[in-house]
Wavefront OBJ file of the C-alpha trace (Angstrom):
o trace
v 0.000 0.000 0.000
v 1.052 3.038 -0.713
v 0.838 6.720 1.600
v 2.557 9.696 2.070
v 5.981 7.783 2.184
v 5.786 6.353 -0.842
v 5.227 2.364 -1.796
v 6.364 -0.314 1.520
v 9.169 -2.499 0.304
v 8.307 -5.922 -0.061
v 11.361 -7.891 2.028
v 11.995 -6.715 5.430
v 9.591 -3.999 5.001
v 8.030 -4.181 8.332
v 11.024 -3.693 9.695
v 12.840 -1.076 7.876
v 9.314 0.853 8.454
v 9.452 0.577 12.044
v 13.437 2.053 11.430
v 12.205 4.562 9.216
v 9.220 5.707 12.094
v 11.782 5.646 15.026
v 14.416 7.534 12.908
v 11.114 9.960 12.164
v 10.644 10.467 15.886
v 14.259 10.603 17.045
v 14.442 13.591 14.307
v 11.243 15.336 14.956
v 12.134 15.028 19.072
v 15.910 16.688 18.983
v 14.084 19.749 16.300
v 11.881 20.469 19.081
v 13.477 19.901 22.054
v 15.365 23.178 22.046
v 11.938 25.120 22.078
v 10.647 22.560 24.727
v 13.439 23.443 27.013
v 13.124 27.734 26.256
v 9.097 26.707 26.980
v 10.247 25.138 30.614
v 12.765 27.946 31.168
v 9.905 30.708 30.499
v 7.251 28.835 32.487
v 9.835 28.543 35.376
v 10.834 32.979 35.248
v 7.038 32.871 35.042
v 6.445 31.241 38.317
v 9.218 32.221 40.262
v 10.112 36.058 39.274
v 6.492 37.167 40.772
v 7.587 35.839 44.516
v 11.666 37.018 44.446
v 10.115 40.532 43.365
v 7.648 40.134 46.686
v 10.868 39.151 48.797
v 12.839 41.941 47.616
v 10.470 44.294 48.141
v 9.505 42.706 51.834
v 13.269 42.663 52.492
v 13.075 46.330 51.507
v 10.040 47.599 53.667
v 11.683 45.775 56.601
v 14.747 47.260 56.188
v 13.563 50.611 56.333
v 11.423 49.604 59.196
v 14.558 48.304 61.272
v 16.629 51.426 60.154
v 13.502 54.038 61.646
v 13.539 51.333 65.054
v 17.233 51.706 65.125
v 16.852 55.439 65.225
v 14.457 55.366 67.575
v 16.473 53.340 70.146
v 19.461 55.539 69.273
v 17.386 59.023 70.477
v 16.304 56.835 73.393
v 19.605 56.181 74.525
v 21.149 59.514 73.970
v 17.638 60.969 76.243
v 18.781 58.512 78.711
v 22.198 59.157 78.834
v 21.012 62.564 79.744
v 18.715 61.814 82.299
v 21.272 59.894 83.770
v 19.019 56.655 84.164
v 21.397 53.764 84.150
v 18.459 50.839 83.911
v 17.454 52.404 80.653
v 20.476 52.578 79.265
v 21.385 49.015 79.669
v 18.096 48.221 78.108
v 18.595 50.307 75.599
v 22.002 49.124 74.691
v 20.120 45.290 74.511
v 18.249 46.867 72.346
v 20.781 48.380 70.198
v 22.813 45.155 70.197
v 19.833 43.250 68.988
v 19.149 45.875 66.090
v 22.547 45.502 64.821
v 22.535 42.031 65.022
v 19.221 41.686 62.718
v 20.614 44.244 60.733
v 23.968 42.171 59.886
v 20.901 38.977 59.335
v 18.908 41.384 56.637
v 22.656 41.748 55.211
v 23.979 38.756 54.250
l 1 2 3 4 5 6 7 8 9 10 11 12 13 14 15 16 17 18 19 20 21 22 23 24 25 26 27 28 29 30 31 32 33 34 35 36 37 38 39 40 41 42 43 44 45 46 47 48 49 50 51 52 53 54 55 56 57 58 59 60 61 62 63 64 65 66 67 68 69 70 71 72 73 74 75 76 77 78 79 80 81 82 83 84 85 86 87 88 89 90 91 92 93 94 95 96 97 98 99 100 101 102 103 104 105 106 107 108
């Protein structure tokens, strides 16, 4: 019978068809594998640039927020320094220890 291929061969012809199909689909798989992989690449920036952007800009609002607390315990301390009000000042300098130590986290 004879199709798009043209006529089957009469000896072996099962055989060399089923090389023929396999050699088809090896081909037709490495042509589009390159655009299967860009397709998995996209769909991956697709999923996971949305959250990093929301994690950056978390990171960002929390830094600012830390910096404006940091500030605040910093006026604290120097208003206790001149009171004179050595209990506040060691609670302030916890304080001020812990800021810079979440400070060095938001760092890294």
């Amino acid at each position: 019978p004879a199709d798009a291929r043209g006529p089957e061969p009469q000896a072996g012809g099962k055989q060399l068809t089923k090389t023929v199909q396999l050699v088809g689909e090896c081909a037709h798989l490495v042509v589009n594998e390159p655009s299967l992989g860009a397709f998995y690449v996209m769909e991956h920036i697709e999923r996971s640039v949305p959250a990093v952007v929301n994690a950056k800009r978390q990171l960002i609002e929390d830094r600012i927020a830390l910096e404006g607390a940091s500030l605040d315990a910093t006026f604290d301390r120097e208003a206790a320094e001149q009171a004179g009000s050595q209990p506040v000042l060691d609670s302030l300098a916890r304080i001020r220890v812990e800021l810079a130590r979440q400070k060095a986290q938001w760092d890294v």
